[in-house]
C-alpha positions in Angstrom: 7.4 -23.2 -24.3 3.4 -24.3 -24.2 4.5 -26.4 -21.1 5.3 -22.8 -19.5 2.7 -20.7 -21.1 0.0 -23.4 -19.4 1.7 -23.7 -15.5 1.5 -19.5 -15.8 -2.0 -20.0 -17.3 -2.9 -22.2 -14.2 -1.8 -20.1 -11.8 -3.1 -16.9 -13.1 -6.7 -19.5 -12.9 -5.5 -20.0 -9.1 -5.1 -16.2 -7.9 -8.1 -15.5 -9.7 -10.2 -18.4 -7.9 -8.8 -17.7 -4.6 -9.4 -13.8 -5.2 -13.0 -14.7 -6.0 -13.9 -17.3 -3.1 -10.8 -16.2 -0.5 -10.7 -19.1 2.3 -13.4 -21.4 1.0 -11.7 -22.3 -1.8 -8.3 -24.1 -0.7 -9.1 -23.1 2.9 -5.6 -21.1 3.2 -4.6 -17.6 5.0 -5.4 -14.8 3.7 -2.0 -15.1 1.5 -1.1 -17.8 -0.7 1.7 -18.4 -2.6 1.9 -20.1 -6.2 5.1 -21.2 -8.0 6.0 -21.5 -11.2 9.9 -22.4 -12.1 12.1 -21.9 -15.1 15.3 -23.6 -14.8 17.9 -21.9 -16.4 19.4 -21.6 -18.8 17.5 -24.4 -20.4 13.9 -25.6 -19.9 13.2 -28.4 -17.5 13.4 -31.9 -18.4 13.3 -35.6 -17.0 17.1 -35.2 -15.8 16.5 -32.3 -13.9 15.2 -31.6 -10.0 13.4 -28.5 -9.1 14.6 -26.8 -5.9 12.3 -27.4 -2.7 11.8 -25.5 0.4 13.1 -26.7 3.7 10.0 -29.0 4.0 8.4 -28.5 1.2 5.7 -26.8 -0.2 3.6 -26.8 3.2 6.3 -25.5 5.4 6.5 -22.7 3.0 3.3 -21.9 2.9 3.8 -21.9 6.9 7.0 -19.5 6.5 5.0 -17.1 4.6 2.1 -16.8 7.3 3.9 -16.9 10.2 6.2 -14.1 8.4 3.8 -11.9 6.5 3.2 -8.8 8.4 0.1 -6.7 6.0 1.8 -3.1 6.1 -0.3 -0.5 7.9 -0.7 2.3 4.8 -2.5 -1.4 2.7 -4.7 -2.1 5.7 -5.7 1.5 5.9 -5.9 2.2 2.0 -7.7 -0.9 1.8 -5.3 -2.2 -0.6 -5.5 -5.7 -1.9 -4.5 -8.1 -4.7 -1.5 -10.1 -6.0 2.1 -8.9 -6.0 3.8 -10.5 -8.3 7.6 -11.6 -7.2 10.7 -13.1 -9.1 13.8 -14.5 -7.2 16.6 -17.0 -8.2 17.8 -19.8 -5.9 21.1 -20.8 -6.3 23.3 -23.4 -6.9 23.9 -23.1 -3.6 20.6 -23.2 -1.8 20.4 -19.5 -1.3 17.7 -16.9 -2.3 19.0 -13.8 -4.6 18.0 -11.3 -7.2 14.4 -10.8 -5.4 12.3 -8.1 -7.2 9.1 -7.1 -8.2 7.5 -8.4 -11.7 4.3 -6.3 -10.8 3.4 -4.8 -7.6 0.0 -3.1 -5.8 1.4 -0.4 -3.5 0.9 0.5 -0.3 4.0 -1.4 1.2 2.6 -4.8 0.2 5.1 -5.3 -2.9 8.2 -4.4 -0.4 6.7 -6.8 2.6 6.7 -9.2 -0.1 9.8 -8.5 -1.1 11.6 -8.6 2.3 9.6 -11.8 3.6 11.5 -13.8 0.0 14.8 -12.4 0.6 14.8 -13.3 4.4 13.7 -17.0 3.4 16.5 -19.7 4.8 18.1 -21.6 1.6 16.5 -24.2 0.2 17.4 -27.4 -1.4 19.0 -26.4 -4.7 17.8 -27.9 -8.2 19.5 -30.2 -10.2 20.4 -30.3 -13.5 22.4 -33.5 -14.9 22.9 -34.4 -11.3 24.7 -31.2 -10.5 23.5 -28.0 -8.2 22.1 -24.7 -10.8 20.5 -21.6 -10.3 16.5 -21.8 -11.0 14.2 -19.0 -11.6 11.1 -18.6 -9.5 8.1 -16.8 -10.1 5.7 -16.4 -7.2 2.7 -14.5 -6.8 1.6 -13.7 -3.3 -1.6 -12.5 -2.7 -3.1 -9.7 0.1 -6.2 -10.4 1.0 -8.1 -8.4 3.9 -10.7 -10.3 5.5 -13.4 -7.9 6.7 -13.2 -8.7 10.5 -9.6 -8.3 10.3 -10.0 -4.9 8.7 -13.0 -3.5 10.5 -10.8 -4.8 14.0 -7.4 -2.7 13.2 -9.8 -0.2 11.8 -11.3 0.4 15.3 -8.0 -0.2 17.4 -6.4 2.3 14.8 -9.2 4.8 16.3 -10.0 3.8 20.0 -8.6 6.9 21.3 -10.2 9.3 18.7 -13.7 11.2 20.4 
């Protein structure tokens, strides 16, 4: 259990450096994603492989910016922050039970949402040497860089006198 409490410790440390110092910090989009897994129904040990991504952690971090779309009513709310997701992969690879743990509005928690569930399945975790569901946590963060902003900002109102 303090195993757990510390990886959600770090990663709350993470969000909160990368909300701070953005792109500077690990030099990412302005999303990042975080994991934290549970295995279930027991805790993970030595005999036991977490599921991975279709080429790992860098091709999902790839999946998610190249998927991402920040939803109009966030950009022109100026909505930001982290949306907190939760999701089970399956024994069999795939990716179910997606919902929101805590959300930010202004379409960003259903984006979020719709950009997990459309993921392709992923390498399923081991337990004993045999395929389980695992639970994942994942925060994803919105982050609006100000030339981004201030450039739909001004497309949104070209034709306005």
């Amino acid at each position: 259990m303090i195993n757990n409490e510390m990886n959600i410790f770090k990663i709350l440390i993470l969000c909160l450096l990368t909300w701070l110092f953005g792109d500077n910090l690990l030099q990412a989009a302005p999303l990042m994603i975080v994991r934290d897994t549970t295995l279930l129904p027991t805790e993970k040990g030595p005999d036991e492989i977490v599921p991975e991504f279709p080429g790992g952690d860098m091709a999902l971090l790839q999946y998610f910016r190249s998927n991402v779309r920040y939803p109009e009513e966030a950009l022109l709310k100026d909505i930001q922050g982290v949306v907190f997701v939760s999701f089970v992969i399956g024994a069999d690879g795939s990716v179910r039970n997606v919902g929101i743990l805590k959300g930010i509005g202004g379409g960003c928690d259903e984006e979020a949402m719709r950009v997990i569930a459309s993921m392709p399945n992923w390498k399923p975790g081991l337990q004993f040497g045999k395929p389980v569901a695992v639970s994942f946590r994942m925060p994803v963060v919105f982050k609006l860089e100000p030339a981004v902003k201030e450039k739909k900002r001004k497309k949104r109102h070209k034709g306005t006198p």
